[in-house]
N, C-alpha and C positions, 0 to 999 in steps of 0.2 A: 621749637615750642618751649616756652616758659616752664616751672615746676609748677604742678598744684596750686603751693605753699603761697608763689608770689601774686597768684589772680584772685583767690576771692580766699576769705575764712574760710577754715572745715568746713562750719555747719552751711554754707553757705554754696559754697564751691559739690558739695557732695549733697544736690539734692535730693528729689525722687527719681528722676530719668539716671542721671549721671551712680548715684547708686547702685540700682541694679545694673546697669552696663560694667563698671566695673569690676561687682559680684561675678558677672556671666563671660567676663572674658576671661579665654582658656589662659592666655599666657599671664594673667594677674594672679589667676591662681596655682600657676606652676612657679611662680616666682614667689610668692608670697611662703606656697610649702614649703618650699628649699629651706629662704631665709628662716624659716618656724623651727623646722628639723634643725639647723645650725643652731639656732638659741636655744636649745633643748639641749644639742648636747653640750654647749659651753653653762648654759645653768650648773651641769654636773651633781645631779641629782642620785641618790642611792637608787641600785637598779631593783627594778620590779614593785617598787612602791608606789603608789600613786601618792601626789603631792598636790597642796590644794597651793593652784598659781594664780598671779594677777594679771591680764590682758591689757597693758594698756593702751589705747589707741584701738580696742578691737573691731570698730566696723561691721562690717555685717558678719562676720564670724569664720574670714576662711581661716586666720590661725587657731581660734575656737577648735575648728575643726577638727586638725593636727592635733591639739592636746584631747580632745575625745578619743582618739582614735590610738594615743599613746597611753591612756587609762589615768588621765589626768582629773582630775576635778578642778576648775575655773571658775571665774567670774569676770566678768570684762567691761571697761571703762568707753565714753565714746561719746565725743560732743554733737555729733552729726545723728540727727533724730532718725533723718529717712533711711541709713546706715543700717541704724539700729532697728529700723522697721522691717527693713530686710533678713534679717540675726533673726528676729521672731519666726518672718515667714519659713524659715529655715530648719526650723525644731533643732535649734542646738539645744545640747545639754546646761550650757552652762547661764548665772543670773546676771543678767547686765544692767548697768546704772550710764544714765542719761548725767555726762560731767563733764567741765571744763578741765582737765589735767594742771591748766597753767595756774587753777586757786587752790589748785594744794587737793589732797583725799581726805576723805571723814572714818576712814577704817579706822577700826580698835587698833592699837599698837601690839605688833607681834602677830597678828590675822594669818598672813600668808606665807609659805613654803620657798618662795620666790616669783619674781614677776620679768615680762619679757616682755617688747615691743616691738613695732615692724613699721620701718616706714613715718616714726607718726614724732621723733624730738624735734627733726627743723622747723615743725610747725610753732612750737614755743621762740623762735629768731625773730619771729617778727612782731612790732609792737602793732595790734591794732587802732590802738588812741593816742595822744599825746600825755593823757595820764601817767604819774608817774608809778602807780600799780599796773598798770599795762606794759612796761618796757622788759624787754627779754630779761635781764638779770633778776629781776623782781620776781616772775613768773618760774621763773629758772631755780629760783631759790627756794619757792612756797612748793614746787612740784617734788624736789628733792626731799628736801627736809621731811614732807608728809610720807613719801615712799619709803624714808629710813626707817619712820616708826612705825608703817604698816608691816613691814619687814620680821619676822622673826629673825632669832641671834641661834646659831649664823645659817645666813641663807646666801643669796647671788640675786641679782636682776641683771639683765643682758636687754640692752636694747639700741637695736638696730637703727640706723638714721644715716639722711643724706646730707653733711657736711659741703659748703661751698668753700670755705677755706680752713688754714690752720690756725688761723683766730678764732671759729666757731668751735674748735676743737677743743682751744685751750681754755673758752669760756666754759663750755658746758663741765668738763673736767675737773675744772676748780671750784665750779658753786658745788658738784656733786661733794669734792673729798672736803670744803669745807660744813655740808650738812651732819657728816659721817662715815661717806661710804670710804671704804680703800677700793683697790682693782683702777686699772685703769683702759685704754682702748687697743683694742684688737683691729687687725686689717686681713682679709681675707682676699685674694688674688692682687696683691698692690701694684703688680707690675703691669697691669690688665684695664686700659681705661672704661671698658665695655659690663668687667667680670666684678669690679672692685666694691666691696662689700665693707660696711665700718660698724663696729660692734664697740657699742660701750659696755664691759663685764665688771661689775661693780658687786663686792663685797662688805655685807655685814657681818660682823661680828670675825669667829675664828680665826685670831688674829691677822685681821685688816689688810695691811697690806705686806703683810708676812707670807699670804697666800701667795703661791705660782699662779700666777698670771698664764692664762692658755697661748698658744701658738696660733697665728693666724694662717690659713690654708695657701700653698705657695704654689708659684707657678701657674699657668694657664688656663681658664675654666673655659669646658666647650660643652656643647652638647651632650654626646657620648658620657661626658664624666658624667654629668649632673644625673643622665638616665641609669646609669650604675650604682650610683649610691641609692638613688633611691627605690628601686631594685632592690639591693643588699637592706635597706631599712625595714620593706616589705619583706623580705624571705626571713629577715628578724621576728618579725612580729607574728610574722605566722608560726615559728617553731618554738615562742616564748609563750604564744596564748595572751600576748596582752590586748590585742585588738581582736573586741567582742564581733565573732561576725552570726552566732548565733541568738537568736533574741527570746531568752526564755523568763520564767516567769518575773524573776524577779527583777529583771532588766527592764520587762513592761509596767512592773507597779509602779517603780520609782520615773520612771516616762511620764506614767500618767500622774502621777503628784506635784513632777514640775508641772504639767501642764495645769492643774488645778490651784499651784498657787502664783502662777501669771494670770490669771483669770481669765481662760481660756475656757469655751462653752461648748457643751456639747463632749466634755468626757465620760466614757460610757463606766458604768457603775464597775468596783472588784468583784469578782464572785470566784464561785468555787472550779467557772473554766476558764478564768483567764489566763492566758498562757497555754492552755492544753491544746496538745499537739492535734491533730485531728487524722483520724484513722484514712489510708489511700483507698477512694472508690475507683473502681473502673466501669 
């Protein structure tokens, strides 16, 4: 079976049915974690801080997810409407914007902490028009350039994608480090046709590309591992305190505030018990 990429557009290919089936298959969203945990820690972000990051590509929000759950604050990008219909149905934390990635972002310069991808650059390889604003390097070029200046100095964007050759490698590579970025790509099990994972790690600012470039993960990826790590990420999180699994008050105001300003109906008023625990009957 073909890629995605090459049967229909995003918004096209991903639409209400196809959507939520993806959302609800278990192995899209064990594979989707992994890849999140991985750009998380190649971002290389100071520990125990929350960081406000860019999603791009976020779909209905299972990497959304993963950065909720690592005490991250988000916002996520997404041309696929019924996607994003699903991200709603979903009560994620974070605010998402209905965009085409390949015309460039409208953020402030300097907005975000850093941003991460999964899945979603070889979609920019293919020209949908004969137009010559439509042709990958065009798109390739408006998509970069905007990311650099949504970017604070210095930050990381790490994003994930499935490359069909070493030309698409060396395209995307070069429109990035001529927008600004330094860093270049990471390979994660290379020797692995099944396990092989491709990471673009891209640098703003901190001197460019002065930075150490991370190590891509070596040797053979099987089951067993992947359930160890994340395992060991889980028993992190639990002795760090960074994933909320109590929901006390102030975790329910600010819930209910997103909820009220996606204009969502039917949120029930603050008062003086919301949140309060409520005493055990028997």
């Amino acid at each position: 079976m073909s890629r995605p990429e090459y049967q229909a557009p995003p918004e096209i290919y991903y639409g209400d049915a196809e959507a939520k089936k993806y959302t609800q298959n278990t192995r899209n969203q064990q594979i989707q974690a992994d890849m999140t945990y991985r750009a998380i820690e190649l971002l290389n972000l100071p520990p125990d801080e929350p960081a406000f990051l860019l999603d791009i590509g976020c779909g209905s929000g299972l990497s959304g997810e993963i950065l909720d759950e690592e005490g991250h604050i988000w916002a996520g990008v997404d041309i696929a409407p019924s996607m994003l219909e699903v991200a709603l149905e979903r009560d994620l934390d974070g605010d998402l914007f209905l965009q085409d990635i390949g015309q460039g972002f409208g953020f402030r310069p300097g907005s975000f902490d850093g941003a991460i991808s999964i899945s979603v650059l070889q979609w920019l390889l293919n020209a949908e028009t004969s137009h010559p604003t439509s042709s990958p390097p065009h798109r390739l070029t408006r998509f970069f350039t905007t990311l650099h200046s949504a970017l604070r100095n210095p930050s990381r964007a790490v994003l994930q994608f499935y490359p069909t050759s070493d030309d698409q490698i060396q395209l995307i590579t070069s429109i990035a480090q001529k927008a600004g970025f330094g860093g270049g790509v990471v390979v994660d099990y290379p020797n692995s046709k099944k396990a092989r994972k491709v990471f673009l790690c891209l640098f703003v600012g901190g001197g460019g590309t002065q930075q150490q470039m991370p190590k891509g993960v070596e040797g053979e990826d099987d089951e067993h591992a992947r359930f160890e790590r994340r395992r060991e990420k889980e028993k992190k999180r639990s002795t760090s305190g960074k994933r909320k699994n109590i929901k006390d008050r102030d975790w329910i105001l600010r819930k209910k505030e997103l909820y009220r300003q996606r204009g969502k109906e039917g949120v029930p008023r603050d008062s003086k018990y919301t949140g309060r625990k409520r005493k055990t009957t028997f």
